[in-house]
C-alpha positions as CSV (number, residue, x, y, z in Angstrom):
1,X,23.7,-5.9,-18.9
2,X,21.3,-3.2,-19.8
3,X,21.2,-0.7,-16.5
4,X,17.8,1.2,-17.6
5,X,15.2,-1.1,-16.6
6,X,11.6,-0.1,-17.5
7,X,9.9,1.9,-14.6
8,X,6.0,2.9,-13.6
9,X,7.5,5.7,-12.4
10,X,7.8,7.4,-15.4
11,X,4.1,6.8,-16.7
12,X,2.6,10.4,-16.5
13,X,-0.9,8.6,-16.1
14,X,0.1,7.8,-13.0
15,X,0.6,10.5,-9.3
16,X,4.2,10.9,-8.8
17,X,5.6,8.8,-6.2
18,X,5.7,11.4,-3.8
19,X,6.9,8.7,-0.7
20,X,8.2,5.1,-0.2
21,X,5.8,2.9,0.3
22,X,5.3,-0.2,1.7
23,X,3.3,-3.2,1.9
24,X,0.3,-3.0,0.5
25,X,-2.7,-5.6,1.6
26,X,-6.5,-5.1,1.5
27,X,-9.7,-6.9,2.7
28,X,-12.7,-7.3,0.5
29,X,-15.0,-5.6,2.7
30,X,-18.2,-7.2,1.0
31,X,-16.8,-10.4,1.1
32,X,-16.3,-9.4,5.1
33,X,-19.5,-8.6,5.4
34,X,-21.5,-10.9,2.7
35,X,-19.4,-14.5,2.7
36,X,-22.0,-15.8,5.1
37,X,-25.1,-15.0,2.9
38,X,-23.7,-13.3,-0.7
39,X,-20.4,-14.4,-1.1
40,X,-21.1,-14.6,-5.0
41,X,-21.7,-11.1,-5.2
42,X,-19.5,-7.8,-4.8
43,X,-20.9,-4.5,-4.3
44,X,-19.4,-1.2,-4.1
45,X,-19.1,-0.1,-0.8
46,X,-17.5,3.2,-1.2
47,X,-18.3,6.4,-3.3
48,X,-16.6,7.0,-6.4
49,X,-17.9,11.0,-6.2
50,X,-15.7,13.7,-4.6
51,X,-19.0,15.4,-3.6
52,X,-21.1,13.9,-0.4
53,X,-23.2,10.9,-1.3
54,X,-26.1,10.3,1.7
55,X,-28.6,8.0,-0.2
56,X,-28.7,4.3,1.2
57,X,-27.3,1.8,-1.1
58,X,-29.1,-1.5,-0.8
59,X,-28.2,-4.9,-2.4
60,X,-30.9,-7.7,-3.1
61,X,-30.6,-11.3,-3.4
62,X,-33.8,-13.3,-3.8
63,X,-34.5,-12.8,0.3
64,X,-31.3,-11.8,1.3
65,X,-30.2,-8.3,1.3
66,X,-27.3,-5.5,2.4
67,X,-27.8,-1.9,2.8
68,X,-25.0,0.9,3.1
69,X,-26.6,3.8,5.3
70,X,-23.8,6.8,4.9
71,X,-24.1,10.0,7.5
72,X,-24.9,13.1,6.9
73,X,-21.3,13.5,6.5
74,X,-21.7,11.5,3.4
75,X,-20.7,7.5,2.4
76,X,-17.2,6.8,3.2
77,X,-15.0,7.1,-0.8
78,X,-12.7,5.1,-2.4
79,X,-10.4,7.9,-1.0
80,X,-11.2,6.8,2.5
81,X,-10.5,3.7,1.9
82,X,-6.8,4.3,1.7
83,X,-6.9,5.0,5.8
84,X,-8.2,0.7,5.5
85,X,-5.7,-0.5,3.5
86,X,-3.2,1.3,6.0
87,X,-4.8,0.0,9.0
88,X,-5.3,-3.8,7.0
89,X,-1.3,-3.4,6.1
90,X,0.1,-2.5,9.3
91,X,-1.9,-5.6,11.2
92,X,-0.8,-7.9,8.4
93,X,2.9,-6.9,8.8
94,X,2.7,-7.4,12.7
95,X,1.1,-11.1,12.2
96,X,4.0,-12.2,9.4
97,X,6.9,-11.3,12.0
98,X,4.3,-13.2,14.5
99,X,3.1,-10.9,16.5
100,X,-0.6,-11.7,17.7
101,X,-3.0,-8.6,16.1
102,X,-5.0,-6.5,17.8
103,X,-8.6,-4.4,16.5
104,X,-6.6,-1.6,18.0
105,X,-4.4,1.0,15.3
106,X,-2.5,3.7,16.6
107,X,-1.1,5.9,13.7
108,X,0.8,8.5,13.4
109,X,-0.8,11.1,10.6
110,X,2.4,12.0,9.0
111,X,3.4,8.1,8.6
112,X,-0.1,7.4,7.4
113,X,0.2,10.6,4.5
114,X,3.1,9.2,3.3
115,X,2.5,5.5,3.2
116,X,-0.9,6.6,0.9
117,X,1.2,9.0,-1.3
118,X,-0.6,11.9,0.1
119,X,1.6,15.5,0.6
120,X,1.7,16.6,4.1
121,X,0.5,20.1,4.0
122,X,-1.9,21.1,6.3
123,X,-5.4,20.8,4.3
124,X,-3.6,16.6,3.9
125,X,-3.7,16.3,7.9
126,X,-7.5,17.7,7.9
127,X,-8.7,15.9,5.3
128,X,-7.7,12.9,7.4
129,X,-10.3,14.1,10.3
130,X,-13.1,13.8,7.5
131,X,-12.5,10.9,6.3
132,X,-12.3,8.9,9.4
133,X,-15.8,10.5,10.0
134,X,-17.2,9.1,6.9
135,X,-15.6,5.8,7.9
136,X,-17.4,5.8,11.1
137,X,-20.3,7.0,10.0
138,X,-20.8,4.7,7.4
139,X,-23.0,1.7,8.5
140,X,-23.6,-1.6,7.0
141,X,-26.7,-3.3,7.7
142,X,-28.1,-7.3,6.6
143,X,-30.2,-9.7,7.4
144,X,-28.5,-13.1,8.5
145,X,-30.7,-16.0,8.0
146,X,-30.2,-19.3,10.5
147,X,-32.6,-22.0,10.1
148,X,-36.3,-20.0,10.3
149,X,-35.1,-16.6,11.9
150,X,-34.1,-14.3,10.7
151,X,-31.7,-11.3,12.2
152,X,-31.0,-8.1,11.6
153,X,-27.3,-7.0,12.1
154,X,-25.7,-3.4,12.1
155,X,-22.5,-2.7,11.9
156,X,-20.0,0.4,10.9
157,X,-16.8,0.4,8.6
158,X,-14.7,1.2,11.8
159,X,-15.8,0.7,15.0
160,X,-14.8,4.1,16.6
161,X,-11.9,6.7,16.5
162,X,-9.6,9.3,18.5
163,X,-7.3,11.8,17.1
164,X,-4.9,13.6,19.0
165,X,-3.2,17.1,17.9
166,X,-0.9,19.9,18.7
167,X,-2.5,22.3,21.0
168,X,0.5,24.7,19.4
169,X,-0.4,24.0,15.7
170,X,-4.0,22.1,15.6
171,X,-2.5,19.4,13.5
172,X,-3.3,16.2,13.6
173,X,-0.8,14.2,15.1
174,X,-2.1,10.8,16.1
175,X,-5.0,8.8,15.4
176,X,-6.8,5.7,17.3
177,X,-8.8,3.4,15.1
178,X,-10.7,0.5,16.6
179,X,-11.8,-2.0,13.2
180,X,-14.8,-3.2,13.0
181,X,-15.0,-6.8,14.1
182,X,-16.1,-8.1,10.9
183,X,-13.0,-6.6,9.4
184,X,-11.1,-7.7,12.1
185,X,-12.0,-11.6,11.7
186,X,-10.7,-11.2,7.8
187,X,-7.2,-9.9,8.9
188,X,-6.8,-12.6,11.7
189,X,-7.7,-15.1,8.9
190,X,-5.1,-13.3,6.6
191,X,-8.4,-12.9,3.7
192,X,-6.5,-10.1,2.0
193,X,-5.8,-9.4,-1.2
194,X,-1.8,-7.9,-1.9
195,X,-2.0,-4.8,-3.8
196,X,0.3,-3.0,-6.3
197,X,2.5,-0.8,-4.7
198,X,1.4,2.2,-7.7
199,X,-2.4,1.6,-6.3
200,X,-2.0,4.7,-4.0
201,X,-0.5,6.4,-7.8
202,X,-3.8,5.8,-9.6
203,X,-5.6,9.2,-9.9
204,X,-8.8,9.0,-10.6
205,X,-11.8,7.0,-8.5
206,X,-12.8,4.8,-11.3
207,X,-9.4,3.5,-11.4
208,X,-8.5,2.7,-7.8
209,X,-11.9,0.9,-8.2
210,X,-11.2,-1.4,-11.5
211,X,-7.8,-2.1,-10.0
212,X,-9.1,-4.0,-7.6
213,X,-11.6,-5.9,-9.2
214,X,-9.1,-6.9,-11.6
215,X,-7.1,-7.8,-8.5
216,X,-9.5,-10.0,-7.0
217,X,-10.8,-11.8,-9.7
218,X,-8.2,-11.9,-12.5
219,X,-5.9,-12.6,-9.7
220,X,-2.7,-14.4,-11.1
221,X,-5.1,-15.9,-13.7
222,X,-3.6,-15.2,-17.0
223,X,-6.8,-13.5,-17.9
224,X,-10.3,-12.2,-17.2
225,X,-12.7,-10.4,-19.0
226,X,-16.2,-9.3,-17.9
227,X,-18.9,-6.8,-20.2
228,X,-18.5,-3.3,-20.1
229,X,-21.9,-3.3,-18.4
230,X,-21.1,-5.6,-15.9
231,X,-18.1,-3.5,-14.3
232,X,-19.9,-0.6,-14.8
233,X,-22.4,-2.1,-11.7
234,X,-19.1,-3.8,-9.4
235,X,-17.7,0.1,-9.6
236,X,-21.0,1.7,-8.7
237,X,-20.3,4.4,-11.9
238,X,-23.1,6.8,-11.4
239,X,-21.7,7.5,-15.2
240,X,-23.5,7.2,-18.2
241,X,-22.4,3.8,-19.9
242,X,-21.0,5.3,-22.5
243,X,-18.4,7.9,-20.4
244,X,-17.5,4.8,-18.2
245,X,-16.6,3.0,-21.7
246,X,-14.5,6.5,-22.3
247,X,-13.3,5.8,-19.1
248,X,-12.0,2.0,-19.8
249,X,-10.6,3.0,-23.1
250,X,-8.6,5.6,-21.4
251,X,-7.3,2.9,-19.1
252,X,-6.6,0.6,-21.7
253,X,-4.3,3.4,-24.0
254,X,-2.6,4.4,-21.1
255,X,-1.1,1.0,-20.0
256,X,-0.7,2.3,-16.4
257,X,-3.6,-0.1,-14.5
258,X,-1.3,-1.6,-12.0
259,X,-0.7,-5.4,-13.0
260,X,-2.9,-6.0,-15.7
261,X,-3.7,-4.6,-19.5
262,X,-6.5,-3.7,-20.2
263,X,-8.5,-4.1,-23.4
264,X,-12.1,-3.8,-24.7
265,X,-13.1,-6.6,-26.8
266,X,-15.3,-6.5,-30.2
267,X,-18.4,-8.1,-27.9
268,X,-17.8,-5.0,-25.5
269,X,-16.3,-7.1,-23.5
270,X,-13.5,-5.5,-21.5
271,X,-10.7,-8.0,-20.9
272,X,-7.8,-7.7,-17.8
273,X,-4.6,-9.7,-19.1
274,X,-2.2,-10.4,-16.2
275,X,1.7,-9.1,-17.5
276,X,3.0,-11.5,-15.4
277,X,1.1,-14.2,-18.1
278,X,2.5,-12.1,-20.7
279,X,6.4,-12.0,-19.8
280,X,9.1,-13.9,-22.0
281,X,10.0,-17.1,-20.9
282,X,12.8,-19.4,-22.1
283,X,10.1,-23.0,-22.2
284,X,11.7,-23.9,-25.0
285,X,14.9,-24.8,-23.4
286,X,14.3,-28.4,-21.7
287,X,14.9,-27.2,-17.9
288,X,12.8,-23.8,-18.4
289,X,10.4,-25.5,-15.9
290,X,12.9,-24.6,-13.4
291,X,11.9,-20.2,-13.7
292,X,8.1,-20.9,-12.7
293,X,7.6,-18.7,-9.4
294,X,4.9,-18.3,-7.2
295,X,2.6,-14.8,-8.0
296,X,3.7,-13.9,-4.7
297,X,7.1,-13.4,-5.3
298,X,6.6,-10.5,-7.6
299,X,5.0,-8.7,-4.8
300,X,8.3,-9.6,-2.6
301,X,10.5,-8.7,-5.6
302,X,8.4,-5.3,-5.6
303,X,9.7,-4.3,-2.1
304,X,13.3,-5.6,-2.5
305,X,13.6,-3.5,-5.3
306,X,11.0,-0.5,-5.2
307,X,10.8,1.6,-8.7
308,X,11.6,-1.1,-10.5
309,X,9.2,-3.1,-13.3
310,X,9.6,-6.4,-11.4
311,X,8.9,-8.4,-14.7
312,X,11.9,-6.7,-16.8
313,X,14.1,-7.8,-14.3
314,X,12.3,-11.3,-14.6
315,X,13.9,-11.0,-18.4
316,X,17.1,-10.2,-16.9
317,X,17.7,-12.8,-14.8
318,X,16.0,-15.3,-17.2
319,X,18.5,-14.4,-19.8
320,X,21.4,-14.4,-16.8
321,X,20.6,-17.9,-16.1
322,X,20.4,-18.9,-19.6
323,X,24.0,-18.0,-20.1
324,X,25.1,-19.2,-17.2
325,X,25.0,-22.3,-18.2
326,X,21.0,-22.7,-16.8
327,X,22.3,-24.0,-13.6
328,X,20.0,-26.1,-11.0
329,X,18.0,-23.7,-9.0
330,X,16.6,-25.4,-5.8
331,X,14.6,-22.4,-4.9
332,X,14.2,-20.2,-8.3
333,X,11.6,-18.1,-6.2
334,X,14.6,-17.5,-3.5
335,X,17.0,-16.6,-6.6
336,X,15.0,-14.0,-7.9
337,X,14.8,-12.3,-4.9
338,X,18.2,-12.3,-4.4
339,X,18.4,-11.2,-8.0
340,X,16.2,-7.8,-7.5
341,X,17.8,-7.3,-4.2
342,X,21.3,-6.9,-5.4
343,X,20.2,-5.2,-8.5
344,X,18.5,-2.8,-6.3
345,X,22.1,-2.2,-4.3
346,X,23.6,-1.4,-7.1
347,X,21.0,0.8,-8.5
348,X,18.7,2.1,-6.3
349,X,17.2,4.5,-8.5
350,X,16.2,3.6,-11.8
């Protein structure tokens, strides 16, 4: 058996992996805000610019609208974000071993740094502080309607923040975070989305961004495709159409978009194929029924066996069970993670 299996790791598109990470889970935070009102729609929330964005960012449908009111300190980015999906994650793990979740996070910078693949200098643990303001000082405001009134509702990203540091050093050593309560509600009612472990790995804005609109609406879909125009507006590009198209193509060469390939179509269409769809399979053999798992057992075969490409070893132990004789699998989903797990132990670096 072939002891090399494929690994993102050694995609140069991609950050290197500075840390281990964990699991990864993330809340639509338009579709927190929005599902009561304009659930159809997403909107970006969050600048793709590295330089301060303060305009107000407002969303119309027909008589129902959103509005994004940044601080001076600018509109929280993409970048930002990342403190989110940490806070999101950390919750999410507490409720599956069945603890009940609190609005409450209490993190500790250096764990944070490493879970989002960040280096832990010094300028690392400030950037932290600045990014929690934008996070706070980003506000969302809508208009509910109920029957014939109509209310106007404010809310921010976060609810409010603390951090703690070293009166030897000045670095940052803990933070508080209180969620927002709209964000909150989501995690209790486990509305998250399970991210790619290489999402903290993507480099550039645009990316991060696409990754996760392929992510929620490709899904586990064999594919999706949307016009080039279209994504350009669910990113919030501030790009002329035809860089962002630079941008796509550069995506789609560079077969390093966490999950899916990417492709732009003859229509300019560009078109998210999930790998999982595209992995070998052995259907033709009368029981290959049996090898159908659940999408969700990638993302556990992910963290049973980190640095691996989860869907080579899908080949692997496809072609293991074939010459075994394709035995009965009562739980193939179980089998595979058993699979990665002791492939991982007797690998652990691929």
């Amino acid at each position: 058996m072939n002891d090399k299996p494929i690994s993102t790791l050694t995609n140069e598109s991609l950050l290197p992996c500075r840390h281990q990470n964990y699991d990864l889970f993330l809340c639509d935070v338009a579709d927190a805000v929005l599902k009561s009102d304009m659930a159809s729609m997403e909107h970006p929330f969050f600048s793709l610019s590295k330089k301060p964005e303060t305009a107000v960012r407002r969303y119309e449908n027909g008589d129902k609208w959103v509005e994004v009111v940044p601080s001076v300190k600018g509109l929280a980015t993409i970048y930002d974000k990342d403190i989110l999906i940490y806070c999101i994650s950390q919750l999410i793990s507490k409720m599956n071993d069945g603890n009940k979740p609190s609005p409450y996070v209490k993190i500790i910078a250096k764990d944070l740094l490493i879970f989002i693949n960040r280096s832990i200098g010094g300028k690392d643990y400030e950037a932290l502080g600045d990014a929690l303001q934008r996070l706070d000082g980003t506000r969302i405001r809508t208009n509910v309607k109920t029957g014939d009134e109509e209310t106007l509702e404010g809310f921010g990203l976060i609810e409010n923040f603390k951090i703690r540091r070293s009166e030897k050093t000045g670095r940052i050593l803990e933070i508080s975070v209180k969620l927002s309560d709209w964000v909150f509600r989501s995690i209790e009612s486990k509305e998250v989305l399970t991210l790619h472990r290489d999402y903290f790995r993507l480099r550039k804005p645009i990316e991060k961004r696409v990754y996760e609109i392929a992510r929620k609406h490709c899904g586990s879909q064999d594919s999706w495709k949307i016009s080039v125009e279209r994504l350009k507006l669910k990113c919030g590009s501030k790009s002329p159409l035809k860089s962002f198209r630079h941008d796509i193509k550069q995506l789609a060469t560079g077969k390093h978009l966490p999950d899916y390939e990417v492709e732009i179509d003859a229509s300019d269409n560009v078109v998210f194929t999930n790998r999982s769809a595209a992995k070998p399979s052995i259907a033709n053999h009368s029981l290959g029924s049996q090898l159908k798992l659940d999408e969700e057992t990638f993302h556990d075969a992910r963290i049973v066996a980190p640095g691996y490409d989860v869907y080579y070893l899908l080949r692997e132990w496809q072609n293991w069970w074939a010459e075994s004789g394709c035995p009965t699998l009562h739980s193939p989903d179980k089998a595979f993670i058993s699979f990665c797990k002791a492939r991982y132990e007797r690998n652990p670096n691929p």
